[in-house]
C-alpha positions in Angstrom: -38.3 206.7 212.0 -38.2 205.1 208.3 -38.4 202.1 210.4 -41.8 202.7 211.6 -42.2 204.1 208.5 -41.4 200.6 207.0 -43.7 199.0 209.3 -46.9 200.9 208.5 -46.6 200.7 205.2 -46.4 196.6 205.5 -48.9 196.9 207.9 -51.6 198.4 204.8 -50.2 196.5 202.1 -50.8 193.3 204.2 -54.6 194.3 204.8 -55.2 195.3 201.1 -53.2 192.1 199.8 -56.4 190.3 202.2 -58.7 192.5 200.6 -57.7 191.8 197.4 -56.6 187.8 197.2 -58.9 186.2 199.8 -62.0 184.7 198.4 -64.0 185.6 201.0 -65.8 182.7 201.1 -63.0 180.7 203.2 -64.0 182.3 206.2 -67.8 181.7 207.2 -67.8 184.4 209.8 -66.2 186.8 207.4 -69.3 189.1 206.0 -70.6 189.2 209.9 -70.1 192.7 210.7 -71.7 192.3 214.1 -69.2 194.0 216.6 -68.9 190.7 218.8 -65.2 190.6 219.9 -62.6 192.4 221.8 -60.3 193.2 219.8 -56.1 193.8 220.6 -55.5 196.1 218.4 -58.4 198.5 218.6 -59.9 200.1 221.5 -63.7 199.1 220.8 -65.9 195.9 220.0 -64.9 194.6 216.3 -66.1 192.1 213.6 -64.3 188.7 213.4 -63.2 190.2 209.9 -61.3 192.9 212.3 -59.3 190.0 214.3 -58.6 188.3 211.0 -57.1 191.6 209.5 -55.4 192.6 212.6 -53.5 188.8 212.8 -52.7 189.0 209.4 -51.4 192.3 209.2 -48.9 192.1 212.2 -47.5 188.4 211.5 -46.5 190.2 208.8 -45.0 193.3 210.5 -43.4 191.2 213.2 -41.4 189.0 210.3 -40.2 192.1 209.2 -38.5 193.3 212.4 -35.8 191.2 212.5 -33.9 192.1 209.8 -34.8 195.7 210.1 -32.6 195.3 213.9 -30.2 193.1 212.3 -29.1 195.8 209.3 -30.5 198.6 211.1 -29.7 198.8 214.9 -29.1 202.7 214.5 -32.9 202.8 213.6 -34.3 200.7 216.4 -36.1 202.2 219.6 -34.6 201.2 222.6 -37.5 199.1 223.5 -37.5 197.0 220.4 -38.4 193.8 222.1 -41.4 194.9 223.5 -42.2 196.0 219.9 -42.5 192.6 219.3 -44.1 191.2 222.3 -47.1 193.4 222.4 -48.4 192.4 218.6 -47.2 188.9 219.4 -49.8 188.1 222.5 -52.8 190.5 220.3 -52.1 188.1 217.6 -52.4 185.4 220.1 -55.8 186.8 221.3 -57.2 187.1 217.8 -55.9 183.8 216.5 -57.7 181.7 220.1 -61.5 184.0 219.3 -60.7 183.0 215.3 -59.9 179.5 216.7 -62.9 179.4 218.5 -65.4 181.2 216.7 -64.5 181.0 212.8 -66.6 179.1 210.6 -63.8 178.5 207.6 -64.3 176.0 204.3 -61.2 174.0 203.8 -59.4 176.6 202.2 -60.7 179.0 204.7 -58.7 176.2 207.3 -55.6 176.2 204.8 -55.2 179.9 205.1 -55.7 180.1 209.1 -53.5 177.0 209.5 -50.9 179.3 207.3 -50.9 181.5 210.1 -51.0 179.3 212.9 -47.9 178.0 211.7 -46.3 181.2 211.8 -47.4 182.3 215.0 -46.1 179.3 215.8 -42.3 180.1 214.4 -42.9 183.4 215.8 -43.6 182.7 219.4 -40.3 180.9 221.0 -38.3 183.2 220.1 -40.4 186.4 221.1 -41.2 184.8 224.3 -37.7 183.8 225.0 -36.5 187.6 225.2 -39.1 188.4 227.7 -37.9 189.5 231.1 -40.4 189.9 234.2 -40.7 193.7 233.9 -41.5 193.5 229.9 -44.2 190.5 231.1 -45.6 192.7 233.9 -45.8 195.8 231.4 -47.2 193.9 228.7 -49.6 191.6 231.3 -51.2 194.9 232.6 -51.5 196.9 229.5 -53.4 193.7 227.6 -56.0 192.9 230.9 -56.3 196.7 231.0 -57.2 197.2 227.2 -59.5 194.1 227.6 -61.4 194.8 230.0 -62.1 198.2 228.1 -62.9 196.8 225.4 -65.3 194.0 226.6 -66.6 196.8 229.0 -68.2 198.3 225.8 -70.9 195.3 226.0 -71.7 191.2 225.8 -68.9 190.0 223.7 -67.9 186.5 222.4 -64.5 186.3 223.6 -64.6 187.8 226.7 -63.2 185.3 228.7 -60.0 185.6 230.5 -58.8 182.3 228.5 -58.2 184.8 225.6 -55.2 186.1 228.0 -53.5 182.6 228.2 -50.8 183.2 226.1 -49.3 180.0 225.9 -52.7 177.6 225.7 -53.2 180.2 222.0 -49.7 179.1 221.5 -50.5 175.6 221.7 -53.6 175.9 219.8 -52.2 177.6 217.0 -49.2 174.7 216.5 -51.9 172.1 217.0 -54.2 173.8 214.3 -51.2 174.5 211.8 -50.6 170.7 212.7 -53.8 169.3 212.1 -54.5 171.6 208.7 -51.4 170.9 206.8 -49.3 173.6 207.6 -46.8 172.5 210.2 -43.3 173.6 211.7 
């Protein structure tokens, strides 16, 4: 649909804008291309650069959705909210092993805390049109693609605290908080 469409083309310009403005010194872990962490979005062991991208790139994707359903219900699937839940909890997978395991500078912490704050603004209202069937779906298809993923050898984040969706939650507001970027 042009709304998919729409999506992956935000999704490319969002890792090519990181490409292209992030002085890649912000993030200590960032030229580590050891394949150390499960990774939401892909289906085998990835780079902390990989998390970073993926968290970036759908914050971004997810802001765009609601104003795609709001001037374009015609063009929306009738799942649309789990469209937003599934990248919602990957982001709060990546964000909890970048939280953990990310050696940033300052600006390296501005940046991150510029996402924490809007998974932060994201997450209340994605989590509040969550029903037990969408949970359930979601809960299974995340442990499932997890423990894939980690299956694939010793990994850093391979703890099932990765999967406590509202502790990232938490984490992220407190970091936003504590780096100068809060709600």
């Amino acid at each position: 649909t042009p709304f998919e469409h729409a999506e992956d083309i935000v999704h490319e310009l969002q890792h090519e804008r990181m490409y292209l403005l992030l002085e890649t010194g912000a993030f200590g872990r960032w030229g580590d291309k050891r394949q150390q962490f499960v990774s939401p979005y892909r289906t085998d062991p990835r780079p902390l650069q990989g998390l970073h991208l993926g968290i970036h790139s759908f914050l971004a994707v997810i802001g765009v959705r609601p104003s795609a359903i709001e001037s374009r219900p015609d063009l929306i699937l009738p799942e649309w909210r789990f469209q937003f839940l599934k990248p919602h909890r990957c982001n709060l997978l990546s964000f909890r092993a970048i939280h953990d395991f990310e050696e940033p500078t300052e600006l390296g912490r501005k940046l991150l805390a510029q996402m924490a704050r809007e998974l932060s603004l994201q997450h209340g209202p994605i989590e509040a049109t969550v029903d037990g069937e969408m949970n359930t779906k979601c809960e299974v298809g995340m442990r499932q693609h997890f423990a894939a993923v980690a299956a694939g050898g010793p990994l850093l984040n391979s703890s099932e605290r990765y999967l406590d969706w509202a502790e990232a939650a938490r984490l992220a507001e407190r970091y936003a908080q504590e780096h100068g970027e809060a709600r």
